[in-house]
C-alpha positions in Angstrom: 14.7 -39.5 37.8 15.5 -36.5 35.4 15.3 -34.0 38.0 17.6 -36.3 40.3 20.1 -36.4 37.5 20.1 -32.8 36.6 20.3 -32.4 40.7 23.5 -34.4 40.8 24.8 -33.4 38.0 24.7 -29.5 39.1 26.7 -30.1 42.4 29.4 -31.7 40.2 32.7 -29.2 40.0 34.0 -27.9 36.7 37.2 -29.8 37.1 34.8 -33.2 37.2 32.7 -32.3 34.4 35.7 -31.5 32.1 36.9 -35.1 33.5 34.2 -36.8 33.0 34.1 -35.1 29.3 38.1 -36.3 28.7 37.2 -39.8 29.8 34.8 -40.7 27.6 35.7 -43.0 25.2 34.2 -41.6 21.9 37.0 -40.7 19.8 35.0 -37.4 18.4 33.5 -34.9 20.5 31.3 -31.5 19.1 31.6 -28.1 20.6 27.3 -28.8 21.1 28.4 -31.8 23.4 30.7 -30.0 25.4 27.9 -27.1 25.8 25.5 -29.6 26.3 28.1 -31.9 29.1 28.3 -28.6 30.8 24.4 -28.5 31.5 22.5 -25.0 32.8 25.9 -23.9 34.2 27.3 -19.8 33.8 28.6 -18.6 30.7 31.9 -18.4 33.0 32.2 -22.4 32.6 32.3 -21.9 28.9 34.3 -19.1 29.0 36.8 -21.1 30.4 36.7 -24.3 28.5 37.2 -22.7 25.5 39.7 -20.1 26.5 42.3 -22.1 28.8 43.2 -25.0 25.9 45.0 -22.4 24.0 47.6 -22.0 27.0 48.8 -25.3 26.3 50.3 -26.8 22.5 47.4 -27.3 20.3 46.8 -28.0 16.7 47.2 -25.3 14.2 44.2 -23.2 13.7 42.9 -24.4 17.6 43.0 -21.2 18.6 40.3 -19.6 16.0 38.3 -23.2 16.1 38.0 -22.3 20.1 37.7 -18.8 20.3 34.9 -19.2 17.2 32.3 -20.3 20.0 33.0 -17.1 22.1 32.6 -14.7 19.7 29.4 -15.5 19.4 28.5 -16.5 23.0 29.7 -12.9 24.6 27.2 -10.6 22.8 24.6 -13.3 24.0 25.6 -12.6 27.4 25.5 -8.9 26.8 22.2 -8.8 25.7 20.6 -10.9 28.8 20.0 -14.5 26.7 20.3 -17.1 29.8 21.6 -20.0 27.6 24.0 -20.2 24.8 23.1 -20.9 21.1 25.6 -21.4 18.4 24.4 -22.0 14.2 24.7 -26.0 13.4 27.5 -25.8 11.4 29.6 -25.0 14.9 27.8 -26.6 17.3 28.0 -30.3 15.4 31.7 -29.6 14.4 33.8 -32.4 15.5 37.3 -32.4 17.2 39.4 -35.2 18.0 38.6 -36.1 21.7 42.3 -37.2 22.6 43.0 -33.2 21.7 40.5 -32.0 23.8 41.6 -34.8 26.7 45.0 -33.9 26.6 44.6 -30.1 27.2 42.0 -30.6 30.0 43.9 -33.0 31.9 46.6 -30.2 32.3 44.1 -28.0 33.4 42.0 -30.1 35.7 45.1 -30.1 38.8 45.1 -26.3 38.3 41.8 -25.8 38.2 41.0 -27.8 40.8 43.4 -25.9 43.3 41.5 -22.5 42.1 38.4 -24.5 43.4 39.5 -24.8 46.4 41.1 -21.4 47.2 38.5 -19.2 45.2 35.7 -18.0 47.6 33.0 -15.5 46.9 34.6 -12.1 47.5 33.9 -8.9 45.9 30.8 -10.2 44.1 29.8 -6.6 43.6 31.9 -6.5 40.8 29.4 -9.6 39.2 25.3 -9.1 38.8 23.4 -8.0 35.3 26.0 -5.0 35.0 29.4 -6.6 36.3 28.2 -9.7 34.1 27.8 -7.9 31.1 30.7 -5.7 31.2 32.9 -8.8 31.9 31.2 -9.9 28.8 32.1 -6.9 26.5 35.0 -7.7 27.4 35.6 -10.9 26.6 34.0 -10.2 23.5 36.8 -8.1 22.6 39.5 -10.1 23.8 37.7 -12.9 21.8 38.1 -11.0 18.4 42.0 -11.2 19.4 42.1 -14.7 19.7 40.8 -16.3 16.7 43.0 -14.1 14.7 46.8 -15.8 13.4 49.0 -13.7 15.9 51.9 -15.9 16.9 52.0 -16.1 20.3 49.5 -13.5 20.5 46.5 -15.2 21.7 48.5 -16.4 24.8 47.1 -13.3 27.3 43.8 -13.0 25.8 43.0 -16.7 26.3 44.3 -16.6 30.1 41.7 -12.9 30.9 39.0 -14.9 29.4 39.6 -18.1 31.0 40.4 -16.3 34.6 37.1 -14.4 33.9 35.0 -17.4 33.7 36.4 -18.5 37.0 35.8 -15.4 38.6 32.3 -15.9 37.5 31.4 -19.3 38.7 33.5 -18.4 42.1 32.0 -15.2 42.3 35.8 -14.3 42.7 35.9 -10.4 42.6 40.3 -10.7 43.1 39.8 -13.0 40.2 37.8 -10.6 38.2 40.2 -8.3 39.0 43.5 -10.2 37.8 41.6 -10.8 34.7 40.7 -6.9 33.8 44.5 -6.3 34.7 45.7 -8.8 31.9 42.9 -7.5 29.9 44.1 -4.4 29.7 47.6 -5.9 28.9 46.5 -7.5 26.3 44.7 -5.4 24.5 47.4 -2.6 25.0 50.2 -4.8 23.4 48.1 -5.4 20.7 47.8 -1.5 20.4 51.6 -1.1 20.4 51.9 -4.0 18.2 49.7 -2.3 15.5 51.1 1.0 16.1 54.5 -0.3 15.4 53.5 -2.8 12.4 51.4 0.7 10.6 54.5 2.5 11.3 56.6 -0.1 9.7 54.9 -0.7 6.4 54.7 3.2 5.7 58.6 3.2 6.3 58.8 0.5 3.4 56.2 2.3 1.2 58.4 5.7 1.8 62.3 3.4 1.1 60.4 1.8 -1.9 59.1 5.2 -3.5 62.5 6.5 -2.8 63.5 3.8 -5.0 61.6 3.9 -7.8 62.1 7.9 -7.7 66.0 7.3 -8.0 65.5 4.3 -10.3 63.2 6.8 -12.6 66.0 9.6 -12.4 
């Protein structure tokens, strides 16, 4: 009877499984129950149930309470382990359900029209090296997310959530729209730097001017 559920359960979409999640009627739900909801399916489907909420209005600190999870499930992914494994004191940490119902019942219309025109094309860009480098990446782009950048965890969150559906697609064009806004991403956040750096050693320079004309 097991095996028949597990059966059924494996033909369901992505879209149903984060319905069926967003309709139960606990008011709490754990980032272990989600994992768990989601059954022996890809990393891609957690990749992109923990990346796509953060397109939409969240709670403060959402972001890093989401992008947590895939810090630690990307070098997993890198190193070959077939399931994902996150310490106790994430896996059993509770979020209000209504939060997570909200944000996946914008999703679900989108992601079920992906479903539908996502075919398997290109999949030589997937397999043990296509997986993993999709998964350095992510990893990267995860390290982004969870930090407090205003705004900034918009174009990250949208490669890694693109990335998973690439994966359970098998969508190479997918993939590929996902390494382009990768590479956005990560190059704003270059500029961003570059400019911030460049900033504070103009105020450090004005403020020793200062104290240099203040001393004279």
């Amino acid at each position: 009877m097991d095996e028949q559920h597990d059966h059924q359960e494996r033909k369901l979409t992505l879209s149903e499984v984060m319905g069926e999640i967003a309709a139960d009627t606990d008011p709490r739900v754990t980032l272990g129950e989600i994992i768990h909801r989601l059954g022996h399916r890809a990393f891609g489907a957690m990749f992109f149930v923990f990346a796509a909420p953060n397109w939409l209005p969240m709670p403060p600190g959402a972001s890093t309470f989401l992008g947590a999870p895939l810090v630690l499930m990307t070098p997993q992914m890198i190193f070959g382990v077939r399931g994902p494994w996150l310490p106790n004191f994430i896996d059993e940490r509770p979020i209000k359900r209504q939060h997570m119902a909200d944000a996946f019942q914008k999703l679900i219309p989108w992601l079920q029209k992906v479903e539908k025109l996502s075919r398997p094309r290109l999949t030589f860009l997937f397999g043990p090296v296509g997986d993993r480098m999709i998964a350095f990446v992510c990893f990267l782009l995860s390290l982004v997310l969870i930090l407090p950048i205003p705004l900034g965890n918009m174009a990250p969150a949208a490669a890694i959530a693109i990335f998973g559906l690439a994966m359970i697609q098998r969508d190479g064009i997918l993939a590929l729209i996902a390494y382009a806004i990768s590479g956005l991403s990560l190059g704003l956040l270059f500029i961003g730097g570059k400019v911030a750096i460049e900033g504070v050693e103009k105020l450090i320079e004005m403020a020793d001017r200062l104290m240099a004309g203040w001393a004279g």
